[in-house]
Structure formats: structure tokens, C-alpha cells
FISE-247298 format. One record per residue: residue number from 0; y, z, x of N, C-alpha, C in turn. Coordinates in nm, 2 decimals. Layout:
BEGIN
    nr     n_yy     n_zz     n_xx    ca_yy    ca_zz    ca_xx     c_yy     c_zz     c_xx
   NUM        Y        Z        X        Y        Z        X        Y        Z        X
...
REM end
This chain:
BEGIN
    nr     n_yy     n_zz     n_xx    ca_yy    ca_zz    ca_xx     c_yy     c_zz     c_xx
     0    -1.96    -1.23     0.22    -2.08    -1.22     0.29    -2.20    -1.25     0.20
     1    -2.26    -1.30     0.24    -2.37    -1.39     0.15    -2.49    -1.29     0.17
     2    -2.61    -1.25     0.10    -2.66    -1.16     0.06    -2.81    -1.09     0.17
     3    -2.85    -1.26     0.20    -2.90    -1.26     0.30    -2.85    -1.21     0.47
     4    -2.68    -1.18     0.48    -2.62    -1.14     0.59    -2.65    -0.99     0.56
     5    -2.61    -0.96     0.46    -2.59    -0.81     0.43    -2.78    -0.73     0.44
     6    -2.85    -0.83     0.38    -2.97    -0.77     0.37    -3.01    -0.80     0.54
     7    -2.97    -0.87     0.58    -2.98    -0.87     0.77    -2.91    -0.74     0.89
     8    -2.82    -0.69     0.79    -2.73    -0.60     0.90    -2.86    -0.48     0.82
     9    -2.85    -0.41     0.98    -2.95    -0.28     1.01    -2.84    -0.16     1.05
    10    -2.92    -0.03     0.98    -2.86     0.09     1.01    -2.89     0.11     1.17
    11    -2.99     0.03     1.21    -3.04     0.09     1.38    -3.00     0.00     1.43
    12    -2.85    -0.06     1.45    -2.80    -0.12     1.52    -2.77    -0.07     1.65
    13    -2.75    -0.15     1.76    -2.75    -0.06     1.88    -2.59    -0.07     1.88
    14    -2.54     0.05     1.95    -2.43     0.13     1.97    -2.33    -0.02     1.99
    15    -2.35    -0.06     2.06    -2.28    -0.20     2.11    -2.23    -0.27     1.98
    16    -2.36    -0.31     1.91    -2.35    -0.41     1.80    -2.22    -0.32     1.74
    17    -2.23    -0.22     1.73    -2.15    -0.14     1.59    -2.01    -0.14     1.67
    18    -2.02    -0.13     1.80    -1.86    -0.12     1.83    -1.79    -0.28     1.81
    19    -1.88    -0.35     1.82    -1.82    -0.47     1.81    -1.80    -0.55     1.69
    20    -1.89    -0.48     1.56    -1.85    -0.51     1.42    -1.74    -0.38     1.36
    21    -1.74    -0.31     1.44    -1.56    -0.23     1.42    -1.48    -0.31     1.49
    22    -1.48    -0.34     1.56    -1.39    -0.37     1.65    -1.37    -0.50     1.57
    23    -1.46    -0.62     1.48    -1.40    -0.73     1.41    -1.33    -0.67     1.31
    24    -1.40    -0.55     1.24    -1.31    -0.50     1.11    -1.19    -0.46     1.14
    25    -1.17    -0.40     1.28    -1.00    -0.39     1.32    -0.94    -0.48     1.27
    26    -0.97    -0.58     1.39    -0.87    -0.72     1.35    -0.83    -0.79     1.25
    27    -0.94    -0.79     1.18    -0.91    -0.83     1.03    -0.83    -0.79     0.97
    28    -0.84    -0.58     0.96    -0.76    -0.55     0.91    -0.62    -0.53     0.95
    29    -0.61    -0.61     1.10    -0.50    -0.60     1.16    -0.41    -0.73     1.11
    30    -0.50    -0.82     1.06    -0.45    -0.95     1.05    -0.40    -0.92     0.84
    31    -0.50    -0.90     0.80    -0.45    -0.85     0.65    -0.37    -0.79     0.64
    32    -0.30    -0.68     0.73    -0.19    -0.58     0.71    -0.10    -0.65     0.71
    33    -0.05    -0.70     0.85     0.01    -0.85     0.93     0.03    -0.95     0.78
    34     0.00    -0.97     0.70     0.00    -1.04     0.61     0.09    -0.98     0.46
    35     0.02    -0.83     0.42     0.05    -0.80     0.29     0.19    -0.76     0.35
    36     0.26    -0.72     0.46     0.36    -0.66     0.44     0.47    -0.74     0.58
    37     0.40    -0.85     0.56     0.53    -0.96     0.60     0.63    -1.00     0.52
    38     0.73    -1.00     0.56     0.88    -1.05     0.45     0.81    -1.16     0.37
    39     0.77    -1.28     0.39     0.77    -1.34     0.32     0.66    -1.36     0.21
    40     0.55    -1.27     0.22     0.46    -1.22     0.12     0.54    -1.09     0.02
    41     0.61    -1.04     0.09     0.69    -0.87     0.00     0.74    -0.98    -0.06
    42     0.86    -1.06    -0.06     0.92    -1.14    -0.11     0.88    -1.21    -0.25
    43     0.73    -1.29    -0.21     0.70    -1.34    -0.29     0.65    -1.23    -0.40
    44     0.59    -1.16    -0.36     0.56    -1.01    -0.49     0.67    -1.00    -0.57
    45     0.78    -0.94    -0.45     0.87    -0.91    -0.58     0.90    -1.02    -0.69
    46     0.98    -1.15    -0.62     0.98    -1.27    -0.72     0.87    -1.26    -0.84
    47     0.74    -1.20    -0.81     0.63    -1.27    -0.87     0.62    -1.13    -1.01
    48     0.67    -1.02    -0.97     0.67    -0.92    -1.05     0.79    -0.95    -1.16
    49     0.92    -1.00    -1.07     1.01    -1.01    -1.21     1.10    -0.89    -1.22
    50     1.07    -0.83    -1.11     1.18    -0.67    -1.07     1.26    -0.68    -1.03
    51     1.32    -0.82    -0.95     1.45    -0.84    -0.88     1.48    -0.68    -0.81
    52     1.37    -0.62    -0.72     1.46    -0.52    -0.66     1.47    -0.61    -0.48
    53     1.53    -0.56    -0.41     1.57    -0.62    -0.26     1.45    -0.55    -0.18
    54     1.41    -0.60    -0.09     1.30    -0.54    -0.01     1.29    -0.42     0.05
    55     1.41    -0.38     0.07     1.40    -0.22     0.10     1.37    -0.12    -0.01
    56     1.44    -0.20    -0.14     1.42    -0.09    -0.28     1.24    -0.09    -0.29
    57     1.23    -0.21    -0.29     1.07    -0.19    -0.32     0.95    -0.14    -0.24
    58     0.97    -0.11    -0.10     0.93    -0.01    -0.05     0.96     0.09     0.01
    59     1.09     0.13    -0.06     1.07     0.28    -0.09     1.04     0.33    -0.20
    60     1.05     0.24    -0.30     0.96     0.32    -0.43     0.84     0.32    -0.40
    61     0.75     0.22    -0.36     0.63     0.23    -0.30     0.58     0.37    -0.24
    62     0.65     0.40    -0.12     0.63     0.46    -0.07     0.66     0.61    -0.11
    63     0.79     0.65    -0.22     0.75     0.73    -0.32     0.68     0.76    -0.42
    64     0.61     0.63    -0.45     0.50     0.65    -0.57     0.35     0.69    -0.51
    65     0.37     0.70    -0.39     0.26     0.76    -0.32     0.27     0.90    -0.24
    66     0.37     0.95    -0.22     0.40     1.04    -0.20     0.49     1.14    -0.25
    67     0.50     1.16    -0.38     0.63     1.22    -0.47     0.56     1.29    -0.59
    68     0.64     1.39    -0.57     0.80     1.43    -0.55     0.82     1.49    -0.39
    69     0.94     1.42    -0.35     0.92     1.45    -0.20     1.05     1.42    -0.12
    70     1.10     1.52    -0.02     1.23     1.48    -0.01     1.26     1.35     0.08
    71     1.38     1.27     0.06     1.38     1.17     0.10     1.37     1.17     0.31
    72     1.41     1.31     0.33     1.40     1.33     0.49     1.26     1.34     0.51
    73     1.20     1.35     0.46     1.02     1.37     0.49     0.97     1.19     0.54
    74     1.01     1.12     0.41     0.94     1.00     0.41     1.05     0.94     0.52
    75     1.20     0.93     0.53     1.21     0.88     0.69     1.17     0.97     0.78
    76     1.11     1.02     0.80     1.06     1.07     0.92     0.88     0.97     0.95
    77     0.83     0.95     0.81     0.68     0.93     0.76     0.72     0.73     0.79
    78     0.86     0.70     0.75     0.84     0.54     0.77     0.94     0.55     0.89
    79     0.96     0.63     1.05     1.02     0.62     1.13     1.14     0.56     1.11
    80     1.23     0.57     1.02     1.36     0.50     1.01     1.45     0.68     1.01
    81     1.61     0.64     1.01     1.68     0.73     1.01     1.70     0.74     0.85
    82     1.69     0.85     0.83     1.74     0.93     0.66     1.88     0.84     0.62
    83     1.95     0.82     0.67     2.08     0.76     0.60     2.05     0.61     0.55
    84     1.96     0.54     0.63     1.94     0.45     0.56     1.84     0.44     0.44
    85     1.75     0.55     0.41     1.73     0.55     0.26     1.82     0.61     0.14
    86     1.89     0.62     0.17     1.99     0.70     0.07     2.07     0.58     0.03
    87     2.11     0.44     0.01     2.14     0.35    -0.03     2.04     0.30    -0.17
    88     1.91     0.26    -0.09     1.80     0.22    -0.16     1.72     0.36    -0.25
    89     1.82     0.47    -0.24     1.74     0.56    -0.33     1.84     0.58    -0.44
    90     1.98     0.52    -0.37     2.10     0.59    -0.54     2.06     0.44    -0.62
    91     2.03     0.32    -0.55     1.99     0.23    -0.65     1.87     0.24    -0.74
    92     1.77     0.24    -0.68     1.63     0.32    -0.72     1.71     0.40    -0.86
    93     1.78     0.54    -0.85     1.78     0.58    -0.95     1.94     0.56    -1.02
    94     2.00     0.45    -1.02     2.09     0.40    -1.10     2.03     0.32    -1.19
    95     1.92     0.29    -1.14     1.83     0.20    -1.24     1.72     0.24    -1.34
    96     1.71     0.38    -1.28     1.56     0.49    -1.37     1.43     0.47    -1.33
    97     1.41     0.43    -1.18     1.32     0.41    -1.13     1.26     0.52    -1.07
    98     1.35     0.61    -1.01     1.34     0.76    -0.94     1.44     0.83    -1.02
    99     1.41     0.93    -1.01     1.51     1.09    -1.04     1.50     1.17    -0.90
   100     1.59     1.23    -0.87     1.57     1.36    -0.81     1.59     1.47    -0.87
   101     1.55     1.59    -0.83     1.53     1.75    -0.84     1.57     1.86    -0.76
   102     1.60     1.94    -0.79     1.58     2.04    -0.67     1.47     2.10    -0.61
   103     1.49     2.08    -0.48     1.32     2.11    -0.39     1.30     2.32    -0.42
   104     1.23     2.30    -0.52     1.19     2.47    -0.59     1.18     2.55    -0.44
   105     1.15     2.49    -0.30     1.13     2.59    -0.19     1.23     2.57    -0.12
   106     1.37     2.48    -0.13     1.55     2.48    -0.07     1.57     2.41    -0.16
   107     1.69     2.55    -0.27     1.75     2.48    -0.34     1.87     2.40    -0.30
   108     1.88     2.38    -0.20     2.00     2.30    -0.09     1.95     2.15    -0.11
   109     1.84     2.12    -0.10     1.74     2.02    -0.07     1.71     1.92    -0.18
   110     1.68     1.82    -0.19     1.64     1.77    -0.28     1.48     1.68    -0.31
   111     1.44     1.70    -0.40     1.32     1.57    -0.42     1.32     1.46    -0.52
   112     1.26     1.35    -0.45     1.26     1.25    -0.58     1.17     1.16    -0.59
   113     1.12     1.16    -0.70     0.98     1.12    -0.74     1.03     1.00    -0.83
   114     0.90     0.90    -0.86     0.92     0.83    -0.93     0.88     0.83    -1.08
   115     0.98     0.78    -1.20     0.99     0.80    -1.33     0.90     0.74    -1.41
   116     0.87     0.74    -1.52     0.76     0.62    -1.62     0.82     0.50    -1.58
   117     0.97     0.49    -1.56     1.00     0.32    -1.56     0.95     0.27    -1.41
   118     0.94     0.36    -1.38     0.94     0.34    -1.19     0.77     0.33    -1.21
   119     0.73     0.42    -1.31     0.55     0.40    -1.21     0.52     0.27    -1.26
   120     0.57     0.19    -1.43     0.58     0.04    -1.49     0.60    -0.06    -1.40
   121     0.71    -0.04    -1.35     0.79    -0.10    -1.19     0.65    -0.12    -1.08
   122     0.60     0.01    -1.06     0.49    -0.02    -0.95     0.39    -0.06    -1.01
   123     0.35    -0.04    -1.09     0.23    -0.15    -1.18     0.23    -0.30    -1.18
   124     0.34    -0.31    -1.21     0.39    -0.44    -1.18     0.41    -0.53    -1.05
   125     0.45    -0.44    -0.97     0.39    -0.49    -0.80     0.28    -0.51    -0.81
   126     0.16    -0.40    -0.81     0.03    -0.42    -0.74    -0.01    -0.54    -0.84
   127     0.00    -0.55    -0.94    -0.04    -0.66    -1.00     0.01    -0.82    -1.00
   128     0.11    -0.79    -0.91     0.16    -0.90    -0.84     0.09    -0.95    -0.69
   129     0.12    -0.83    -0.64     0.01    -0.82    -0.48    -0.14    -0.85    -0.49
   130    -0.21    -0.83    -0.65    -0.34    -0.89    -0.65    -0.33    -1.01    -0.69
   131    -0.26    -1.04    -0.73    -0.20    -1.22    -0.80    -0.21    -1.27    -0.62
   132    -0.13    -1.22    -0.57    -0.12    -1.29    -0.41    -0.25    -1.29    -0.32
   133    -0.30    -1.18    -0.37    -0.46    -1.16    -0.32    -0.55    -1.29    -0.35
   134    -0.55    -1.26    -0.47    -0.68    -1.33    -0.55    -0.63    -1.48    -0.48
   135    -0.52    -1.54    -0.48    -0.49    -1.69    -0.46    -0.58    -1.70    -0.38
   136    -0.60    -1.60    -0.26    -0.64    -1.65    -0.13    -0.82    -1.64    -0.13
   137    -0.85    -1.59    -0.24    -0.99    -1.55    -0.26    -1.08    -1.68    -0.37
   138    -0.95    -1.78    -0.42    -1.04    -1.85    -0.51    -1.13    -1.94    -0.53
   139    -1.18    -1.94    -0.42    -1.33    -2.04    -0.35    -1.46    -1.93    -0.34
   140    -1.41    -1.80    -0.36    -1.53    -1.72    -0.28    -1.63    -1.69    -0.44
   141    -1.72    -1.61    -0.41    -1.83    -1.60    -0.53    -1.77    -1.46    -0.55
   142    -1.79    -1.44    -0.73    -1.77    -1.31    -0.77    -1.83    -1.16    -0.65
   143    -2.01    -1.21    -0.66    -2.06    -1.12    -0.55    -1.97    -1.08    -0.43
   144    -1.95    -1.21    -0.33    -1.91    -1.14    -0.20    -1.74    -1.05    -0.26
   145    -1.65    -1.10    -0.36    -1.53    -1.01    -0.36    -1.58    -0.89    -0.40
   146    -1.68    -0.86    -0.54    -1.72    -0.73    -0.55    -1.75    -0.64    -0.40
   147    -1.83    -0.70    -0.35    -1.89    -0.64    -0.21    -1.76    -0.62    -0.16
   148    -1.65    -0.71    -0.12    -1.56    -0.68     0.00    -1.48    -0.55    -0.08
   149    -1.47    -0.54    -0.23    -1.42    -0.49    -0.27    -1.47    -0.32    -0.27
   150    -1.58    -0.30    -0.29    -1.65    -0.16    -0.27    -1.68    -0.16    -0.12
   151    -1.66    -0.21    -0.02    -1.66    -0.20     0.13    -1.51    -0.16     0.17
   152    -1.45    -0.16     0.11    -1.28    -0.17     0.13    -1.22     0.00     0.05
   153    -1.28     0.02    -0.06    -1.31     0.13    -0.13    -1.34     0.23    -0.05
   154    -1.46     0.21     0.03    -1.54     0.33     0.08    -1.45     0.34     0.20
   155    -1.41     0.23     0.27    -1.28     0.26     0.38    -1.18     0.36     0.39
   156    -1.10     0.30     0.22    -1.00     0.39     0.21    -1.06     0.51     0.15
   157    -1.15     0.55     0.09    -1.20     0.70     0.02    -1.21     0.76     0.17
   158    -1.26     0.68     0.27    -1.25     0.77     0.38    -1.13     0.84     0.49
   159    -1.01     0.72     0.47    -0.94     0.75     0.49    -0.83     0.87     0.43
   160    -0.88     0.82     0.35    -0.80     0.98     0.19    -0.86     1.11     0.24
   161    -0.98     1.11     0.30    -1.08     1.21     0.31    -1.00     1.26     0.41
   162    -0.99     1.21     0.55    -0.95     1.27     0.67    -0.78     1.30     0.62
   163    -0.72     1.28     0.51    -0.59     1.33     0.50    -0.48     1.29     0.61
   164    -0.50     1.10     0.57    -0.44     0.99     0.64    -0.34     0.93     0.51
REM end
């Protein structure tokens, strides 16, 4: 957004305008999501990290490095799949030292499994892959507008963390 747009948009927008510049940010974000976590973008990450894990391995570590230590029935329930299918992609996960599990200190029947120093290396290595796939798509634009999209995108998700999403 060029600076002049930004110094144009008003806090006393009327009700209308604002449902309809949410309603573009949906889409966008509907179309960016649509994007980061299409096969053939996950794909290209992983290739691009050099982790050789298979696409299920890499987001369920994902999805444990954001929620862990934690038992694996939680997060299928949290990524609507059935529990038996992560238990494949979690003994590989930790045949490799990416995850450990524990005993869940509140059922010791139970288990948790978080991810390890090699595993959070591992996920370092994605996101810094996934901004490699980012940036490609960004390299015509001016420092300013990514800064901007980038602290508009920030205050998104701080908000989102807020409401405990």
C-alpha cells in the first residue's frame, strides 16, 4: 500500500466501508492460506529446507511445535483427523529426534510429546524456508509496503493469540 493510500484510509469510516475492507482482508487471507498450505507449496518448503521429512511428518511437527508438550489425542482432535493416523508420523518424528514423548504428569497411562532442540532446528528450518517462498512472491514490492503488510499482519495475529485462537 503506498503511503498516500494509508494516509487516505480514515478511522470514521462508515460501518459499510469497514465491513467491506474486512470482508477484502478475509479473502485475501482466504486466498494466502489456500496457498501456504497447498501440497504443492508444503512440498516445495520441505525440498527447500533439506529435511526430507514426508508431508504428514512436517505438519505434525509443526503442529507440535506450537502446541507442546501435548498428547497426541488432543491435536487429532485440534487437526480433525482420527488419532491412529498420527501415531505413524509421530514414531518417525521421534526415531529421528525430532519429538520425545513423556508421561502426561496428570495420566500417567497417557502420553505427551513435544518437540526436541533437533526438532525446534528442524522447524527453524521450515519457517525459513516458507519465508524463502514468501519473499519470492514479494520481490517487486518496496521495503515500506512489506514492513507495513508485515506489522498489519502482526497486530492480526497478536489479536488473534489474545482471544486464545
Amino acid at each position: 500500500m503506498r503511503d498516500e493510500d494509508r494516509a487516505g484510509a480514515s478511522d470514521d469510516a462508515p460501518a459499510a466501508s469497514t465491513e467491506q475492507e474486512t470482508g477484502r482482508v478475509a479473502g485475501a487471507l482466504a486466498v494466502v492460506g489456500n496457498w501456504m498450505f497447498s501440497t504443492a507449496i508444503r512440498r516445495r518448503i520441505m525440498a527447500d529446507s533439506g529435511l526430507g521429512l514426508p508431508l504428514g511428518d512436517y505438519t505434525l511437527l509443526a503442529q507440535i511445535s506450537h502446541g507442546g508438550p501435548v498428547r497426541l489425542s488432543v491435536l487429532a482432535e485440534a487437526m480433525e483427523v482420527d488419532k491412529s493416523t498420527l501415531t505413524p508420523p509421530a514414531k518417525r518424528l521421534e526415531e529421528q529426534g525430532l519429538i520425545e514423548r513423556s508421561p502426561d504428569p496428570t495420566d500417567g497411562r497417557a502420553q505427551l510429546v513435544k518437540v526436541t532442540r533437533a526438532g525446534r532446528l528442524a522447524i527453524t528450518k521450515l519457517w525459513k524456508a516458507r519465508a524463502r517462498a514468501v519473499a519470492e512472491l514479494m520481490t517487486d514490492w518496496d521495503a515500506p509496503d512489506v514492513a507495513y503488510l508485515a506489522d498489519s499482519l502482526e497486530a492480526l495475529a497478536d489479536e488473534i493469540k489474545k482471544r486464545g485462537y
